[in-house]
Structure formats: structure tokens, C-alpha cells
Legacy VTK file of the C-alpha trace (Angstrom):
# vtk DataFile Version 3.0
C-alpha trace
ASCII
DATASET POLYDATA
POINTS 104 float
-18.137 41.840 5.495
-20.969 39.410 6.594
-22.277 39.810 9.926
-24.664 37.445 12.001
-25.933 38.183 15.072
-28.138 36.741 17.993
-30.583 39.424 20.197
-31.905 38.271 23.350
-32.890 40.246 26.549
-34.469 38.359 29.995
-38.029 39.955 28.989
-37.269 39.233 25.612
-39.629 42.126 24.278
-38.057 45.456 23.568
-34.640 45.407 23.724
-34.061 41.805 21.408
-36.004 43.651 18.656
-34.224 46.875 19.448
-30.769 45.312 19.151
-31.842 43.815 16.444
-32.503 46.735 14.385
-29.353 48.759 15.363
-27.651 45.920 14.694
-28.877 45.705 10.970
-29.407 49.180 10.217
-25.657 50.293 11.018
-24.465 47.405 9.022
-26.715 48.290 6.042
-25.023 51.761 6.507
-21.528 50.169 5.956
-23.160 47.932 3.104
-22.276 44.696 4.846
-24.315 41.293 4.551
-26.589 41.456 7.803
-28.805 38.732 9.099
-29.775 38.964 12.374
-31.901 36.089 14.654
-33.897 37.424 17.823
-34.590 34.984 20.350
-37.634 36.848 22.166
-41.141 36.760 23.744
-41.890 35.227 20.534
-39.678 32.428 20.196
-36.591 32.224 17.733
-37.147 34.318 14.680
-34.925 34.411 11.695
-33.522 31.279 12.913
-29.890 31.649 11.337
-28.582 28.487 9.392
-25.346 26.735 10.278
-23.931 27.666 6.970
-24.410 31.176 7.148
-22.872 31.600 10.511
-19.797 29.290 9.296
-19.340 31.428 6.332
-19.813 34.828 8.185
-16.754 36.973 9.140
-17.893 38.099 12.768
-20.895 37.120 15.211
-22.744 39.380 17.511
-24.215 38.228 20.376
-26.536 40.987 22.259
-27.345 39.244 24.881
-28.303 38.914 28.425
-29.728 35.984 29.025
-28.496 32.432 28.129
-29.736 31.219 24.259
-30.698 28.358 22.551
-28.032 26.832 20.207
-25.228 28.985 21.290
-23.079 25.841 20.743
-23.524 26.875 16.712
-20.952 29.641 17.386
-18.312 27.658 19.565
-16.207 27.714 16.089
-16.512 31.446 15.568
-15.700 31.622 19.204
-12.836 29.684 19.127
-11.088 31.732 16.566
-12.217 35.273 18.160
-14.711 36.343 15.727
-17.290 36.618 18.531
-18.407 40.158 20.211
-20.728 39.768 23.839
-22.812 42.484 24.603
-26.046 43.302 26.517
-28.607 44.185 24.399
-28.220 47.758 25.905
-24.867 48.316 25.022
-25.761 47.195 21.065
-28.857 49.550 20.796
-26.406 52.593 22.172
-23.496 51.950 21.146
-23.445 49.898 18.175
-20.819 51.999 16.197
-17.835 51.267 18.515
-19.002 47.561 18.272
-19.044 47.292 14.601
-15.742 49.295 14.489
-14.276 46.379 16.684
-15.609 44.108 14.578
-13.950 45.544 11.342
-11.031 44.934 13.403
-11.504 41.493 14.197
LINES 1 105
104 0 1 2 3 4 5 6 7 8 9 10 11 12 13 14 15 16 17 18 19 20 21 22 23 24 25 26 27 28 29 30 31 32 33 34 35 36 37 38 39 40 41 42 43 44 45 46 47 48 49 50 51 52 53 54 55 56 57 58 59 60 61 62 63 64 65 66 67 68 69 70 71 72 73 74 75 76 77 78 79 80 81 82 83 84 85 86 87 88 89 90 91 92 93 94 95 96 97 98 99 100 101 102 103
């Protein structure tokens, strides 16, 4: 499965990068394609291309405040192959929202 994802909190310091990396590492764990953009206190990082978010299977979106290009995903969205969550809710429970995502 290939997974994108975008991390953002309103501080944009810990919790984007934390996200970030419970995002990836649970998705290594499962061996799926990860690749993972944070939108933080540093500006956009791992800026994700159009092509690899059209040919991924599900998008992530930790986020809690609003993000730059979220109009890339409107297609994903459009077909339900997008999960919302606050960063929070990624770094503690991102098993159950992988598992939804397999299920997607």
C-alpha cells in the first residue's frame, strides 16, 4: 500500500514532526511505501509531488490547522481515500488509523 500524508499543528513544532514519525514508522512496520510532508515552524518539508499523491492508495492528513495546497488532495478526497486527524490523535493512536486505512 502507498501512503502519503500531510503533518501540521498551529505551533507547528512538536507535534507536525511527531505525527510525522508515527506516521512513517508504523507504516514501515507494515512494509508500506511512506512519504510523509510536514508543514511546520520550518516551512513545507518533503514537499510531496502531485504524482505521488495521485498514485497513492490513501492520504493522511494530521492536521489542525488549515495547509497550503490542500486542493492537491480534493481527488483523493472525492473518492474517500482521505483520513482527518489532529496531529494528537496520529502520534497516539496511529494503529487504529492505519487499520482504517487498510480498509479504505
Amino acid at each position: 500500500m502507498k501512503v502519503v500524508g500531510v503533518t501540521a499543528c498551529p505551533t507547528g513544532i512538536a507535534h507536525t514532526y511527531m505525527a510525522q514519525a508515527a506516521i512513517e514508522k508504523e507504516c514501515k512496520k507494515r512494509g508500506y511505501d511512506v512519504q510523509v510532508e510536514t508543514q511546520g515552524g520550518m516551512g513545507i518539508e518533503n514537499e510531496l509531488e502531485q504524482t505521488i499523491i495521485d498514485n497513492a492508495d490513501i492520504v493522511i492528513l494530521a492536521v489542525g490547522i488549515g495547509i497550503e495546497g490542500e486542493e492537491r488532495f480534493e481527488e483523493k478526497e472525492n473518492r474517500g481515500k482521505v483520513i482527518r486527524v489532529e496531529p494528537g490523535e496520529a502520534i497516539k493512536n496511529i494503529v487504529e488509523i492505519i487499520d482504517k486505512a487498510e480498509k479504505l
